[in-house]
TISE-860857 format. One record per residue: residue number from 0; residue in one letter; z negated, x negated, y of N, C-alpha, C, CB in turn. Coordinates in steps of 0.05 Angstrom, whole numbers, plus 5000, padded with zeros to 4 digits. Glycine has a CB too. Layout:
REM residues N
+-----+------+------+------+------+------+------+------+------+------+------+------+------+------+
!  nr ! rest !   nz !   nx !   ny !  caz !  cax !  cay !   cz !   cx !   cy !  cbz !  cbx !  cby !
+-----+------+------+------+------+------+------+------+------+------+------+------+------+------+
! NUM !    A !    Z !    X !    Y !    Z !    X !    Y !    Z !    X !    Y !    Z !    X !    Y !
...
+-----+------+------+------+------+------+------+------+------+------+------+------+------+------+
This chain:
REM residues 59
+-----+------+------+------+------+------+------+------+------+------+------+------+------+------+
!  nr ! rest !   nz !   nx !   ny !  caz !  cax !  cay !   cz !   cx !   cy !  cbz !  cbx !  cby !
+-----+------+------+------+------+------+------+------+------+------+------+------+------+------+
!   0 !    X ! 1385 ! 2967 ! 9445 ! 1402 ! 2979 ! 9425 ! 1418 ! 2957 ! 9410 ! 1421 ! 2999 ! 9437 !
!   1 !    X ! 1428 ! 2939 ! 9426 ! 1442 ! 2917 ! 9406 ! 1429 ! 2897 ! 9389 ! 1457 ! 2901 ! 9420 !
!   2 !    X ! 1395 ! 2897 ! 9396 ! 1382 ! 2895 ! 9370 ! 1381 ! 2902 ! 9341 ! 1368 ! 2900 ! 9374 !
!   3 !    X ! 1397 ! 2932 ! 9339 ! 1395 ! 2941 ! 9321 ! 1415 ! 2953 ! 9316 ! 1378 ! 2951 ! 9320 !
!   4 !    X ! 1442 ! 2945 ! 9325 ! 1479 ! 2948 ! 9319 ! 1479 ! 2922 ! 9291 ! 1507 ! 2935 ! 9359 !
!   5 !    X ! 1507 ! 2938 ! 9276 ! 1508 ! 2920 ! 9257 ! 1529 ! 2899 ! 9274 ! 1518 ! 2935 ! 9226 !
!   6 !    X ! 1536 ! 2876 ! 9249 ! 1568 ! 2863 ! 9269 ! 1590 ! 2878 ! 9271 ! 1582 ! 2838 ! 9257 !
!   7 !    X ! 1590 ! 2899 ! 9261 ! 1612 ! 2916 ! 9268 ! 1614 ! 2929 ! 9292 ! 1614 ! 2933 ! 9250 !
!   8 !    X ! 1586 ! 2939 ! 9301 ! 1585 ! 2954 ! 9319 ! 1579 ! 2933 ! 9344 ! 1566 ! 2975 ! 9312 !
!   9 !    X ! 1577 ! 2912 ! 9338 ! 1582 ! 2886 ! 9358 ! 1600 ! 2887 ! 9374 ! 1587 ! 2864 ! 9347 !
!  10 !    X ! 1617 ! 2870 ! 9345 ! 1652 ! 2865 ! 9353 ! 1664 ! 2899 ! 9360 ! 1674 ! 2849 ! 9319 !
!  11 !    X ! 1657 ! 2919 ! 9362 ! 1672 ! 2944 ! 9369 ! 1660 ! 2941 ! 9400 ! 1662 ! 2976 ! 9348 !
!  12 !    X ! 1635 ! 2945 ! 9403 ! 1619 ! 2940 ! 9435 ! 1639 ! 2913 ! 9451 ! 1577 ! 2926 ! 9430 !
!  13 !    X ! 1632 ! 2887 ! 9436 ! 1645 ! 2872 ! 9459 ! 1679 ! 2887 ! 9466 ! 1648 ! 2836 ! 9448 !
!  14 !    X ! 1698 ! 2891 ! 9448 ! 1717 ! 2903 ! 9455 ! 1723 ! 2918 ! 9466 ! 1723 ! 2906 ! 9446 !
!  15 !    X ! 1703 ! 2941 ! 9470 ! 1712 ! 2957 ! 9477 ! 1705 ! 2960 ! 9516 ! 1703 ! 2975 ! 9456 !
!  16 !    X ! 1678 ! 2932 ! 9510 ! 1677 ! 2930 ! 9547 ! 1697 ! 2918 ! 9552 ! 1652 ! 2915 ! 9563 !
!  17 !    X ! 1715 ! 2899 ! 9543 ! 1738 ! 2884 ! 9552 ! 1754 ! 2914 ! 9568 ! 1756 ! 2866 ! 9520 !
!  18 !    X ! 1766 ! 2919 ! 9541 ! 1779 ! 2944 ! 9548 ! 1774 ! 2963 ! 9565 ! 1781 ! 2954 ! 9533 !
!  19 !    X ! 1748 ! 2963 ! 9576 ! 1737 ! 2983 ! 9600 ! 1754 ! 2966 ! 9622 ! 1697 ! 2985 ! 9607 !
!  20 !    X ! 1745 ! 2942 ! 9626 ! 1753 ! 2924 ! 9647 ! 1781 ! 2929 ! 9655 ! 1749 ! 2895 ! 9639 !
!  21 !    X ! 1799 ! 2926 ! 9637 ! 1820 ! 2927 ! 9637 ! 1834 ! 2957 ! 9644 ! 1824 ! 2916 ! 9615 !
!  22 !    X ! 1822 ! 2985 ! 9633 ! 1826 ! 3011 ! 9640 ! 1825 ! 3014 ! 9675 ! 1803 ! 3028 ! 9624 !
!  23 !    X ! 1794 ! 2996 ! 9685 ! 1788 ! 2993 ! 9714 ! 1812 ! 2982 ! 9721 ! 1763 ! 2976 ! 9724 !
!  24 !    X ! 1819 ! 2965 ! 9713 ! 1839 ! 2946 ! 9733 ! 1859 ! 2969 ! 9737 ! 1854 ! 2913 ! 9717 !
!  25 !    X ! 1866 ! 2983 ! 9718 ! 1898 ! 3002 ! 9723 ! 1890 ! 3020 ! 9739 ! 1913 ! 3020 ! 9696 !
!  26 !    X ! 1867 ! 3027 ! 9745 ! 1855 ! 3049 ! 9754 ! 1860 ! 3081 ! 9742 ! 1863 ! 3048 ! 9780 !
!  27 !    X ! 1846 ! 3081 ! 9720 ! 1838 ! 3097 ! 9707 ! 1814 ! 3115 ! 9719 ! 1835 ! 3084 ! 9687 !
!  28 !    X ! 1810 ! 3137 ! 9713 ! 1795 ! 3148 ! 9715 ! 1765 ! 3148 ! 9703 ! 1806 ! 3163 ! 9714 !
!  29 !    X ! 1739 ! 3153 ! 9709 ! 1723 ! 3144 ! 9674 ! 1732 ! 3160 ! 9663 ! 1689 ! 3144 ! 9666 !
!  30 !    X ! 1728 ! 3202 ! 9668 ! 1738 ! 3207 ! 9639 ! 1771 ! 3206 ! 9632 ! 1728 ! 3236 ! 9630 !
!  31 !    X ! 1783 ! 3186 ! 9641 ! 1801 ! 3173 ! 9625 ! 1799 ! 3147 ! 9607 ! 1819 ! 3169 ! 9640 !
!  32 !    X ! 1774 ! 3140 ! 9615 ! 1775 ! 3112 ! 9610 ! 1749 ! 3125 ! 9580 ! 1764 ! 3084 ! 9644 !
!  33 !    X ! 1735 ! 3133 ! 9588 ! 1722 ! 3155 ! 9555 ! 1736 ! 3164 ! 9541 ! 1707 ! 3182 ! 9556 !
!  34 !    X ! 1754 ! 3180 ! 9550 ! 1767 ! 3186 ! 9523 ! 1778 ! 3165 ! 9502 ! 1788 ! 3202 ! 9529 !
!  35 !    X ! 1788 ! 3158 ! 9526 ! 1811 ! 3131 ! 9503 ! 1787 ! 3111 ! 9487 ! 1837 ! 3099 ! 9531 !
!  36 !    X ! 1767 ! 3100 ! 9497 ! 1751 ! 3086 ! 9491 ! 1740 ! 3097 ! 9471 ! 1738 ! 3079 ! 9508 !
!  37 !    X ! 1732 ! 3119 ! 9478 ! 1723 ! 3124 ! 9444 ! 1749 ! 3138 ! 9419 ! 1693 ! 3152 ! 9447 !
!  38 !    X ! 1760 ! 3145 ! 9429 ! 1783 ! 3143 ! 9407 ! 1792 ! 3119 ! 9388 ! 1805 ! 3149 ! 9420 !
!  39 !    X ! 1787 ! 3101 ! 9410 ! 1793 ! 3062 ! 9407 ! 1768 ! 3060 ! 9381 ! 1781 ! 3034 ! 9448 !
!  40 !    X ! 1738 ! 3069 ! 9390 ! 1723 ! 3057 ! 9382 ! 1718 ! 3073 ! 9354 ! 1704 ! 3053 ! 9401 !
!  41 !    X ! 1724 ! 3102 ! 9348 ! 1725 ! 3105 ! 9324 ! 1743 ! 3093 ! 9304 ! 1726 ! 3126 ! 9322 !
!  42 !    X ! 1770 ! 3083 ! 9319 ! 1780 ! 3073 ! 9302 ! 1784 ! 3046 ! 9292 ! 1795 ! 3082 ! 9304 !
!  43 !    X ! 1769 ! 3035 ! 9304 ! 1756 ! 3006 ! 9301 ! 1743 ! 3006 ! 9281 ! 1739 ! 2998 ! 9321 !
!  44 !    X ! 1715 ! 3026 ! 9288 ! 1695 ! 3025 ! 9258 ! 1701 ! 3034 ! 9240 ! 1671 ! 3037 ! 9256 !
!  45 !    X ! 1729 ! 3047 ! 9244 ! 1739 ! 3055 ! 9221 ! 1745 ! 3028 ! 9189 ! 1765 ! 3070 ! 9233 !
!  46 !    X ! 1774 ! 3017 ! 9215 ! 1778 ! 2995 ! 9204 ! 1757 ! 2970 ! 9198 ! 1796 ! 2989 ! 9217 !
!  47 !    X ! 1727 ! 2973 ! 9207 ! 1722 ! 2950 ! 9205 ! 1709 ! 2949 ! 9171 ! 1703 ! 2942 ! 9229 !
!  48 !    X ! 1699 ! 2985 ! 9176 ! 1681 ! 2999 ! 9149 ! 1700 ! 2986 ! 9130 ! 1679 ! 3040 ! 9146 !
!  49 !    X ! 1722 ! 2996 ! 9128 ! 1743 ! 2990 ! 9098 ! 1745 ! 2971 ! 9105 ! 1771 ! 3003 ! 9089 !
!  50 !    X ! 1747 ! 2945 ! 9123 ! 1752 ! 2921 ! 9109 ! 1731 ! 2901 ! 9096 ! 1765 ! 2908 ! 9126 !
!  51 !    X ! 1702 ! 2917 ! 9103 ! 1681 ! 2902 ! 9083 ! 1682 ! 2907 ! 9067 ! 1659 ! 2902 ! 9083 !
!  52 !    X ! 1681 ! 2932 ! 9058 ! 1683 ! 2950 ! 9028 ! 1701 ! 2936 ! 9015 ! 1693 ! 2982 ! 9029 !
!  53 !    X ! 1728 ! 2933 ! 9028 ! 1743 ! 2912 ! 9005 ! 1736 ! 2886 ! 9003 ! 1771 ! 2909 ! 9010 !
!  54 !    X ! 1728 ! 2880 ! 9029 ! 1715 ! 2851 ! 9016 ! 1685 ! 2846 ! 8996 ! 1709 ! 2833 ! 9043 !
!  55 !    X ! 1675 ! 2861 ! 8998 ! 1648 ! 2867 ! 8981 ! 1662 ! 2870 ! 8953 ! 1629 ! 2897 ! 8991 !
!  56 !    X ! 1683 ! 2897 ! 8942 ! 1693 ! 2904 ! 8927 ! 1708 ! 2878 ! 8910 ! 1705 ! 2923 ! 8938 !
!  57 !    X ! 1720 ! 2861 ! 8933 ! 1733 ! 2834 ! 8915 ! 1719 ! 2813 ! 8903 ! 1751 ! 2819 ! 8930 !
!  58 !    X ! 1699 ! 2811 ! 8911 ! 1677 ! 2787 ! 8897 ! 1671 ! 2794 ! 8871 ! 1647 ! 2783 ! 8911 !
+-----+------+------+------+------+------+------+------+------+------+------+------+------+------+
């Protein structure tokens, strides 16, 4: 699959395993550690979507 992720969906993946690691360490639950993670991760691609668009948009 990460053959075919853009860099957005990269940099959202590596982060968001960090952040698993780190949910484990507190001892989270998984579906605690799902929810948040993907809440994290929509709003990642959120921000990453609009910050190309503006950078595309400024050239």
């Amino acid at each position: 699959m990460r053959d075919y992720a853009s860099i957005d969906e990269l940099i959202c993946l590596a982060n968001l395993e960090n952040l698993n690691s780190v949910f484990i360490n507190y001892g989270l639950t998984q579906a605690e550690r799902l929810e948040r993670l993907n809440k994290i991760a929509i709003s990642q691609i959120k921000i990453l979507s609009e910050n190309n668009i503006k950078y595309l948009n400024y050239k």
